[in-house]
Structures are given as C-alpha cells and as structure tokens.
ROVEXVEX-469291 format. One line per 2 residues: their letters; for each residue x, y, z of N, C-alpha, C. Coordinates in steps of 0.2 Angstrom, whole numbers, plus 2048, in hexadecimal, padded with zeros to 3 digits. Each point is the difference from the previous one (the first is absolute). Last residue first. Example, Ala and Ser with C-alpha at 12.3 -4.5 7.8 and 13.67 -1.06 7.14 Angstrom:
ROVEXVEX-469291
sa = 840/7F5/823/804/806/801/7FC/805/803 ~ 802/7E4/800/7FC/806/800/804/806/800
***
This chain:
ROVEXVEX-469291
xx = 456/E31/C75/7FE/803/808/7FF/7FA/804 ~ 80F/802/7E9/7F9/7FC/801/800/804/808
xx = 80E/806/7E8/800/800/808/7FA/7FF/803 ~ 80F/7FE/7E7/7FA/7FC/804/801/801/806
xx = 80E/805/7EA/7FF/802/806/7FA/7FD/802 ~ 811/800/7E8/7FA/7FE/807/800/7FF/805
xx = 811/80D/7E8/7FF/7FB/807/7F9/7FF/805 ~ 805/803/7E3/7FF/804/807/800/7FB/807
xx = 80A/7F9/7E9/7FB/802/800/801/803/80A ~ 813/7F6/7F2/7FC/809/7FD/7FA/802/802
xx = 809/7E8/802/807/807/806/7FA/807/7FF ~ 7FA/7EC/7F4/7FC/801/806/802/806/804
xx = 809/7F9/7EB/7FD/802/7FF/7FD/801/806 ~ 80E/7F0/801/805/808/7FF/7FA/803/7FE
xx = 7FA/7EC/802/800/804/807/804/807/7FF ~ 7FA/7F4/7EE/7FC/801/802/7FF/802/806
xx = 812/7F7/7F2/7FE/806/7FD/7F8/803/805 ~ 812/7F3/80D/7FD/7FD/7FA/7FE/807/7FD
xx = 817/7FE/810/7F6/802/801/7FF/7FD/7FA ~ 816/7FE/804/7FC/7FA/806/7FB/802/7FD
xx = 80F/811/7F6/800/7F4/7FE/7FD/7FD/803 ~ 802/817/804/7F9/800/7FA/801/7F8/7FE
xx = 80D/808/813/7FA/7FE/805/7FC/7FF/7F7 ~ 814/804/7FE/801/7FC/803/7FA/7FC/802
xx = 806/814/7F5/7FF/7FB/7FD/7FE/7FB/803 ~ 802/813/80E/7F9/801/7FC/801/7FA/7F9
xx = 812/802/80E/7FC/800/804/7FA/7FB/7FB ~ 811/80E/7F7/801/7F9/800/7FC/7FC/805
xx = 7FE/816/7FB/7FC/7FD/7FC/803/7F9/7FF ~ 80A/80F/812/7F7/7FD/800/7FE/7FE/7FD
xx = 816/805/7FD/7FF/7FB/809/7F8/7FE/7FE ~ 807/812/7F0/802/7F9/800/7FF/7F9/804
xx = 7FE/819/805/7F9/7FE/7FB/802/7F7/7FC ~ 80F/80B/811/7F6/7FC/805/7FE/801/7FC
xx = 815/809/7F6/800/7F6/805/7FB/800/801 ~ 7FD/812/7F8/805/7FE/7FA/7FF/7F8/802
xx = 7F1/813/80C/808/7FF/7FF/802/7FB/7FD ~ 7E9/808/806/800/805/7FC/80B/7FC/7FC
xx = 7F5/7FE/817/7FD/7F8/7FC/804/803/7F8 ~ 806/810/812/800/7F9/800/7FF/7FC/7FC
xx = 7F7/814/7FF/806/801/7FE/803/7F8/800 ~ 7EC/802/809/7FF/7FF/7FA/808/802/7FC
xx = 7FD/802/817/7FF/7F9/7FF/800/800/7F6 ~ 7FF/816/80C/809/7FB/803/7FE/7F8/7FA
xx = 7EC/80D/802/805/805/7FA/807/7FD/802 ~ 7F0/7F8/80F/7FD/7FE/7FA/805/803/7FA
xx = 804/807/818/801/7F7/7FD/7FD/7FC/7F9 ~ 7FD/819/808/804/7FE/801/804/7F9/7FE
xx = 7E8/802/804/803/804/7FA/807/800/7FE ~ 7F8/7F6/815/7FF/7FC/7F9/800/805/7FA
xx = 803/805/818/806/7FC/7FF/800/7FE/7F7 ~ 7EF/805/80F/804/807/802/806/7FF/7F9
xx = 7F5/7ED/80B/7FB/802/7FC/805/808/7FD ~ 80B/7F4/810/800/7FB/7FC/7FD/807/7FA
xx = 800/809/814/808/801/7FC/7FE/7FC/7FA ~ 7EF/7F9/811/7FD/809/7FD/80A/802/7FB
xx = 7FE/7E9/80C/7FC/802/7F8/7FE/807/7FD ~ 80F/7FD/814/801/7FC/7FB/7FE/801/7F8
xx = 7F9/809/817/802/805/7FC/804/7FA/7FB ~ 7EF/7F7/80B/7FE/806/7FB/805/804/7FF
xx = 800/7EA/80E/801/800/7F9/7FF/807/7FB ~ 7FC/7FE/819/808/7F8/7FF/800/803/7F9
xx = 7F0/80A/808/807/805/803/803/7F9/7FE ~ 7EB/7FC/7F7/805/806/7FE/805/801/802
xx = 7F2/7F0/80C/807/7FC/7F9/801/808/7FB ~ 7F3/805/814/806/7FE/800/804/7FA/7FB
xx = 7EC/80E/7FF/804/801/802/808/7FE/801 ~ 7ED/7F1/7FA/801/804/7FB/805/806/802
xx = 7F7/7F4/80F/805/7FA/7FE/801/805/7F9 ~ 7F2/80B/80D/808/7FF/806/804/7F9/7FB
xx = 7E7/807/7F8/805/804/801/805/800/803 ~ 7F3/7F0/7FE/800/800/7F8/808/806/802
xx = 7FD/7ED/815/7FD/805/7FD/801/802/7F9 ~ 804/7E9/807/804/805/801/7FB/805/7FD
xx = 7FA/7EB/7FC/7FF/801/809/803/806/801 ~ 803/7F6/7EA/7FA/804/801/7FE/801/806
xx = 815/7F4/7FB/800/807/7FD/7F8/804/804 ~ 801/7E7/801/805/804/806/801/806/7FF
xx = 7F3/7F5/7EE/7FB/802/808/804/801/804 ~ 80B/7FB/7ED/7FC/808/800/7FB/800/807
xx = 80D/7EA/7FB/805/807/803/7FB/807/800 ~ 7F4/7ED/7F9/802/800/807/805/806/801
xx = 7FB/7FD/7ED/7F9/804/800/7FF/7FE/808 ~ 812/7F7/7F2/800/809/800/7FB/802/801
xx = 802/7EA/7FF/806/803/804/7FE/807/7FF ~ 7F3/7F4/7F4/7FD/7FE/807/805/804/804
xx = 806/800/7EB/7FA/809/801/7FC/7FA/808 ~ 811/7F1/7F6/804/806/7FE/7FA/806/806
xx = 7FF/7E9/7FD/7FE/802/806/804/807/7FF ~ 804/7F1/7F0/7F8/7FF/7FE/7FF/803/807
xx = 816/7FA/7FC/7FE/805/7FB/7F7/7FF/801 ~ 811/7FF/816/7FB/7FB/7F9/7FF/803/7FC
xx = 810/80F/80D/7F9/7FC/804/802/7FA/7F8 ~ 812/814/80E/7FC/7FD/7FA/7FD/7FB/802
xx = 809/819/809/7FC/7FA/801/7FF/7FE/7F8 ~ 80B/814/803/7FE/7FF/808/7FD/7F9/800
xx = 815/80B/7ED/7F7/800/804/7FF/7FF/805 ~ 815/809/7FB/7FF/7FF/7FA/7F6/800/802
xx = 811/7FA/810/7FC/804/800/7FB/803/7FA ~ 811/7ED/805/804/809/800/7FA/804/804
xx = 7FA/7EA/7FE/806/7FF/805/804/806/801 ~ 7ED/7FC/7EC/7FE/800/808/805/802/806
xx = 808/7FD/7E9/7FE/807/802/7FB/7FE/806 ~ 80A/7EC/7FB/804/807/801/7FD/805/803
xx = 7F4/7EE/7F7/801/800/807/804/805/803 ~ 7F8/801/7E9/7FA/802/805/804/800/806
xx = 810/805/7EC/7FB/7FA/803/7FC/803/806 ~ 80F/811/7EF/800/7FC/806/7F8/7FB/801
xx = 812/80E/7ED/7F7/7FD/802/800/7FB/805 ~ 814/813/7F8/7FF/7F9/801/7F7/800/801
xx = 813/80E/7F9/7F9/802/7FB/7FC/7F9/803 ~ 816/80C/807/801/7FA/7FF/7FA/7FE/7FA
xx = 801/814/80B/808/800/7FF/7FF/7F9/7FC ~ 7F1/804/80F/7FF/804/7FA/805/7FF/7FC
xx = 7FF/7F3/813/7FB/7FD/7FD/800/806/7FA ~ 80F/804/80E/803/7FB/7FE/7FA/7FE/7FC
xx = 7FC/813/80C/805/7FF/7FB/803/7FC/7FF ~ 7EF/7FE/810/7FD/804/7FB/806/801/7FA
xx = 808/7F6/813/7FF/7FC/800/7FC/803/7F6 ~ 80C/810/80E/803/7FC/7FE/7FC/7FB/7FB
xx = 7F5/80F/80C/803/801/7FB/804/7FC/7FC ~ 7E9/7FB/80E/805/802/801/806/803/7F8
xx = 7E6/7F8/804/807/7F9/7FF/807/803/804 ~ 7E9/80D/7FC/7FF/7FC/802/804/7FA/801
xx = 806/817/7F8/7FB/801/806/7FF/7F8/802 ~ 80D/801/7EC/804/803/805/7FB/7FE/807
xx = 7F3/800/7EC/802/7FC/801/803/7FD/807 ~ 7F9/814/7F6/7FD/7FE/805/800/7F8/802
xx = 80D/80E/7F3/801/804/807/7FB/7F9/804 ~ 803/7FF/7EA/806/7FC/802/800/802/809
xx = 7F0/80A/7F0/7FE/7F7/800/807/7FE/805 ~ 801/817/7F9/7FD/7FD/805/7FC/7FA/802
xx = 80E/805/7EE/803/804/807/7FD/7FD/805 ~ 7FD/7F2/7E8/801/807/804/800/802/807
xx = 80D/7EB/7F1/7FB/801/803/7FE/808/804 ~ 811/7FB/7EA/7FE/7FF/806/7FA/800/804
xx = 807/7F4/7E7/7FE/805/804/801/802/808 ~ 805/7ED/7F1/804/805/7FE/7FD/807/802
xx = 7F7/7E9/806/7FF/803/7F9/801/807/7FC ~ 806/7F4/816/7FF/7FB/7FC/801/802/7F6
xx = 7FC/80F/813/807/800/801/802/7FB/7FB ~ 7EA/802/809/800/802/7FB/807/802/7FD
xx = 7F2/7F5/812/805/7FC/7FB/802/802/7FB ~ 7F4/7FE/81A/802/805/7FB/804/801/7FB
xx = 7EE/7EE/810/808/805/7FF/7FE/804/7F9 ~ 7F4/7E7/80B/801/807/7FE/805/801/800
xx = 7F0/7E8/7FC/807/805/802/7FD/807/7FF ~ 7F5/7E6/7FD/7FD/805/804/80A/805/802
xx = 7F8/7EB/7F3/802/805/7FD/800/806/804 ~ 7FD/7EA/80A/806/803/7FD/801/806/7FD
xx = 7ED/7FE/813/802/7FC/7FA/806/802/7FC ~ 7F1/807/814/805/7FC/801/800/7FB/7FC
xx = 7F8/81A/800/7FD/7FA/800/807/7FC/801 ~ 7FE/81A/80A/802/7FC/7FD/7FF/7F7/7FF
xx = 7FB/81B/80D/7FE/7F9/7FF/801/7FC/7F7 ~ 805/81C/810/801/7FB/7F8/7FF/7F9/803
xx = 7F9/81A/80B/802/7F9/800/801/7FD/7F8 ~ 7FC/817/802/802/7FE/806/801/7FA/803
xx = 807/80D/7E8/7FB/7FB/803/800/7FF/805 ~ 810/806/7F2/7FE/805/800/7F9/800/806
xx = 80E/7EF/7F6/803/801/805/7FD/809/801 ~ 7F6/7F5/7EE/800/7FC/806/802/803/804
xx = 804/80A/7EC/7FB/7FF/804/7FC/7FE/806 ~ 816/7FD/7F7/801/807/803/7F7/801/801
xx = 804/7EB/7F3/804/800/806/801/807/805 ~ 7F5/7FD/7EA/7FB/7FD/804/804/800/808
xx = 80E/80A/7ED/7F9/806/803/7FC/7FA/805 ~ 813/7F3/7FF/803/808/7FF/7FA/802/802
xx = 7FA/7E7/7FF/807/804/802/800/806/7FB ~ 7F3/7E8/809/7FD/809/804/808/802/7FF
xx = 7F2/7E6/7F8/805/805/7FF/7FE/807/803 ~ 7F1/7EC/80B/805/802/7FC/804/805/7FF
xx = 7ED/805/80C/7FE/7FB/7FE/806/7FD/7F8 ~ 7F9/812/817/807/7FF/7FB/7FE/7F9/7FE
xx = 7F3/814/80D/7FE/7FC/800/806/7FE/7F8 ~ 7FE/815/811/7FF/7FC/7FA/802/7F8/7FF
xx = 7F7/816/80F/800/7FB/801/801/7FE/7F9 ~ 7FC/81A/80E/7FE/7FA/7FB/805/7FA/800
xx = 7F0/818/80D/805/7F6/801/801/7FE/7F8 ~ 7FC/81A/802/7FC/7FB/801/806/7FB/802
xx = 804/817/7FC/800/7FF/805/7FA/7F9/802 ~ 818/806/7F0/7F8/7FE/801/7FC/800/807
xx = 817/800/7F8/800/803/802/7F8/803/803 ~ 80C/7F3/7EF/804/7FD/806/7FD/804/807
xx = 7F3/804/7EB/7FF/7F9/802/806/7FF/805 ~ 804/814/7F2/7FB/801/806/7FC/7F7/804
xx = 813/801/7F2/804/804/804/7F7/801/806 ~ 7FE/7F3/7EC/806/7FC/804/7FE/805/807
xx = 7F7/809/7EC/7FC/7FB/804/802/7FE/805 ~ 80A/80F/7F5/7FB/803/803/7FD/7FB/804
xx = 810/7FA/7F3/805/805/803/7F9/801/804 ~ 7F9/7F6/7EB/804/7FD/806/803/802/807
xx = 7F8/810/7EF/7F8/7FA/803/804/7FB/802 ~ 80F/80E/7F7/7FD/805/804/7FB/7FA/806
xx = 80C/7F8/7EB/805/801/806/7FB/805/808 ~ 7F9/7FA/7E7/7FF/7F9/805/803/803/805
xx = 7FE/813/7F5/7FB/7FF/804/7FE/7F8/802 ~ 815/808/7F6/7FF/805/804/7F9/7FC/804
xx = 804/7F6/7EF/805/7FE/804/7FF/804/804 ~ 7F8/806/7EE/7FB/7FB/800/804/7FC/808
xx = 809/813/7F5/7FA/801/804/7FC/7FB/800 ~ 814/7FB/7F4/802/807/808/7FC/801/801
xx = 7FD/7EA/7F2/803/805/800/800/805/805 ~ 800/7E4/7F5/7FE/806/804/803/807/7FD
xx = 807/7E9/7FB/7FB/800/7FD/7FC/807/804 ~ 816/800/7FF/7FF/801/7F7/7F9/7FD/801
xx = 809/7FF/818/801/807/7FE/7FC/801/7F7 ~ 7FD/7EF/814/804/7FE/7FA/7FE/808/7FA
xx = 7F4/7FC/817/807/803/803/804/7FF/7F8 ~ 7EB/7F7/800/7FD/807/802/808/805/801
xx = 7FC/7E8/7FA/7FF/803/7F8/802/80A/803 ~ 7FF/7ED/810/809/803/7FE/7FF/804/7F9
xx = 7EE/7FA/815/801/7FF/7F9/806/802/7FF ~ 7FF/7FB/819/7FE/807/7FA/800/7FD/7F9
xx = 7FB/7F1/816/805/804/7FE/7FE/804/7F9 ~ 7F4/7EB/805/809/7FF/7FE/805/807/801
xx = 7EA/7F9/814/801/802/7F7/809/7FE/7FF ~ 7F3/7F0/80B/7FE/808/804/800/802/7FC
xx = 801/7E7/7FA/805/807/7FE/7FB/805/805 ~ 7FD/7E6/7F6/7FF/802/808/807/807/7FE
xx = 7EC/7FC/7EC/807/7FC/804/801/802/807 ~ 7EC/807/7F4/803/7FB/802/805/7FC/803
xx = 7F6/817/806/800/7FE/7FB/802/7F9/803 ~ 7F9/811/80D/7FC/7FB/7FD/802/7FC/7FB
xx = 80B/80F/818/7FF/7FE/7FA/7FD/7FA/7FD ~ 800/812/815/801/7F9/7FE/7FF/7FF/7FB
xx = 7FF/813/816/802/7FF/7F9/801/7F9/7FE ~ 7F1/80D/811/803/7FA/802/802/800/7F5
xx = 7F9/816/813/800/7FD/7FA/804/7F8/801 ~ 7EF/812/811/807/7FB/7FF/801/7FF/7F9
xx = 7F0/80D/80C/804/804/804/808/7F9/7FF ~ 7E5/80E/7F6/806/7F9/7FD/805/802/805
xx = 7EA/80C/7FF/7FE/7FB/800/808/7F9/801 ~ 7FE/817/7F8/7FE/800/807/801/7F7/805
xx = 80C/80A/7E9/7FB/7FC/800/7FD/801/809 ~ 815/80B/7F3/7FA/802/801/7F9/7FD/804
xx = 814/7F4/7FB/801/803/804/7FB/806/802 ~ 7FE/7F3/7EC/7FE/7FC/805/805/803/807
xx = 802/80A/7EB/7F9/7FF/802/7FE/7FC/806 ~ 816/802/7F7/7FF/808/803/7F8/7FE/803
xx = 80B/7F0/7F8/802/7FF/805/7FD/808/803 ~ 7FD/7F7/7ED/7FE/7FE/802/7FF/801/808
xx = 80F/80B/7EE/7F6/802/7FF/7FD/7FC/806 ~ 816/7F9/7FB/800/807/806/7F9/802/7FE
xx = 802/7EE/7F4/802/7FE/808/801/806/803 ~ 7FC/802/7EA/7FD/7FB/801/801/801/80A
xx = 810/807/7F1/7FA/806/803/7F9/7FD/803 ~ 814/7F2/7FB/802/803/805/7F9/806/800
xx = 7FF/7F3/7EE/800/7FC/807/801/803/804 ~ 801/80A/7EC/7FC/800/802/7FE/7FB/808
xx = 815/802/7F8/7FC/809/802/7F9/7FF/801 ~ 80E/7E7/801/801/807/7FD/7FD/805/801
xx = 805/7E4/807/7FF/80A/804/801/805/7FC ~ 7FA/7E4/7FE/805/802/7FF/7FF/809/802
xx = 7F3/7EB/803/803/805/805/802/804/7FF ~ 800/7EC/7F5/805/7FF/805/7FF/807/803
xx = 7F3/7F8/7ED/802/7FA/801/803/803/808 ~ 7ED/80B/7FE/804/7FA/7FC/805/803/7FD
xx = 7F4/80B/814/802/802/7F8/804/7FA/7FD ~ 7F3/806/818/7FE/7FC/7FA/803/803/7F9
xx = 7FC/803/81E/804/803/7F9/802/7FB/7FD ~ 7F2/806/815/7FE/7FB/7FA/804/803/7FC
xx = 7FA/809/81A/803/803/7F9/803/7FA/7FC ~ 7EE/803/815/805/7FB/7FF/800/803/7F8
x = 7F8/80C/818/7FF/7FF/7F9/806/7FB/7FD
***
C-alpha cells in the first residue's frame, strides 16, 4: 500500500495526524491482502514532513490531556511501525527532520531524492527541547553513539550524501524515480517469506519498541512538566513567532485542519 500524506503546507504532525497514521497503520496490518507500506509525501513543497506542530509541545496553546493523547498516538505509532510486521519503505522527497525524521528511521528502508532540500536529523536541541529517549535510541542503533551524539547534541540536518555514508538512508535516486526505487527494493523484501521476515525484524527490534510503547504514559507526564518550564515556554514561543512571520494568514490557518491520508492498494 502506498501511504499519501497530504497536510499542506509542511506535514506539519499533530494528534490528529499522528491518529491519522496509527489508524492507518493498524488497518492495513489487518489487511490480508497488504504485506508493504510505501510512505511519501503529497504535499507541495519538497518536505516528508516538518516534524511535530510546535502548537502541540507550546505548553499556553495546549493542555495536559490534549498532550497526553498527542504523546500516546505518536509513541504508539512510531514504536509499533519500528516493529511492524509489514515492509515499509519511505520514500524522502526533501525536508525529513525530528517527527518526519524518527519516522523514517523507523522504516525498513529510507530512499532519498537527489535534490538540495533533501536532509534529515533530529533538531530538536535547536528548539530548546530535548529529543525523546527513544528517538535517540534508535538513532544510536543505526550511526553508532558517538557519531548519534554529535548529530543530537548539535540538532544538525544532515544532507542526502552524508546520511547515505552514515547510514542515516539507504539510497538516493532522481526525484521522479523515488516509488520506481522503492517498488524494486520491495520486490527484494517480497522474496522473503511474510512470516520468517516478520519474526525476525522483531527479535532485532521488539524488545526496543515493546519498552518504547510501554514507555509513553510515563513520557507523556515527564514531557509535559518539561514543555510546562519557564525556559521551553519561552524557547518555543519564540519558535512559534518566527514560523507566524513567514506563514501568511492562510497557511497558518491550514496547520489547524486535519491531516490526510490516502493508502492506495
């Protein structure tokens, strides 16, 4: 199934987006029929996504149960998709950093377009937050530590050719042979049995995402003490000015509306 995510202007991830995608992901693992998802983004600009609405972490526009359940439906999503027993496959069409970025890198393959704006990483150190626990674990898992602590520590957004070189992704193509690549790489996945390749990326990743998952009540009542602190309500709304100077009154009005989904068989 090819997952279409379509929330103008940038993607942007809030609760609904995040329910949005764990709804999706629950249905199409049910699916008898579905044994891949191929994630890529519709909007226009070249963005994967931007990463978390910052309306959702900016403590005076939210509240302690509205946050509880962005924090749950991400935590749920991320931790059962690292650990999914379907293939998936994201397809990076430009910007890919913090929630687009721990997506990806959630994903059994990352294919990346070979255009400038094409980066990732986890950048949230940027914006006075830390990046969560296990975003950083699963980083660790693919770069090393050292390497994973200089990229978090720093909030760097690494280029295509980089993160190809770390590991970061696995391939960048044309931007117009993005779902050509990923629909050769799934025919080398689809030769492997459903159940021996489902097995075994659990024992690599399930006790990971089973502590991840386990992990988000906990990290929801930590996090919001966090956001809730004097400095990250300052940190963020100076964020949140920053981004209200670029947007028009008309995109700022797009943030609010629900995120779209489209998964085509």
């Amino acid at each position: 199934a090819i997952v279409n995510m379509k929330h103008e202007p940038v993607n942007s991830m809030g609760l609904e987006f995040w329910e949005a995608l764990l709804t999706n992901l629950t249905d199409m693992e049910r699916h008898k029929h579905v044994r891949a998802l191929i994630y890529m983004s519709g909007v226009r600009r070249h963005v994967f996504t931007a990463g978390n609405d910052i309306k959702e972490l900016y403590a005076p526009k939210t509240n302690q149960e509205r946050h509880r359940r962005f924090w749950l439906a991400q935590t749920r999503f991320l931790s059962r998709l690292y650990k999914s027993p379907l293939i998936s496959i994201a397809c990076i069409r430009g910007a890919c950093p913090a929630g687009g970025c721990i997506m990806s890198l959630c994903c059994d393959y990352r294919i990346m377009a070979d255009i400038y704006a094409s980066q990732i990483g986890l950048n949230e150190v940027a914006l006075g937050i830390a990046p969560p626990l296990f975003w950083c674990k699963v980083m660790e898992d693919l770069v090393g530590h050292g390497l994973a602590t200089r990229y978090l520590t720093t909030a760097k957004m690494i280029d295509r050719n980089e993160a190809l070189s770390v590991g970061l992704i696995d391939e960048i193509v044309p931007i117009e042979n993005l779902l050509i690549a990923a629909f050769r790489v799934l025919n080398i996945f689809l030769k492997m049995p459903a159940s021996s390749f489902a097995l075994t990326k659990y024992r690599m990743r399930g006790k990971v995402a089973d502590a991840w998952e386990a992990y988000g009540e906990e990290e929801a009542k930590e996090g919001w003490q966090l956001l809730s602190n004097k400095r990250t309500v300052k940190a963020l709304g100076a964020v949140l000015q920053r981004l209200s100077k670029k947007s028009s009154s008309k995109t700022s009005s797009g943030l609010r509306k629900k995120g779209t989904l489209r998964s085509s068989l």
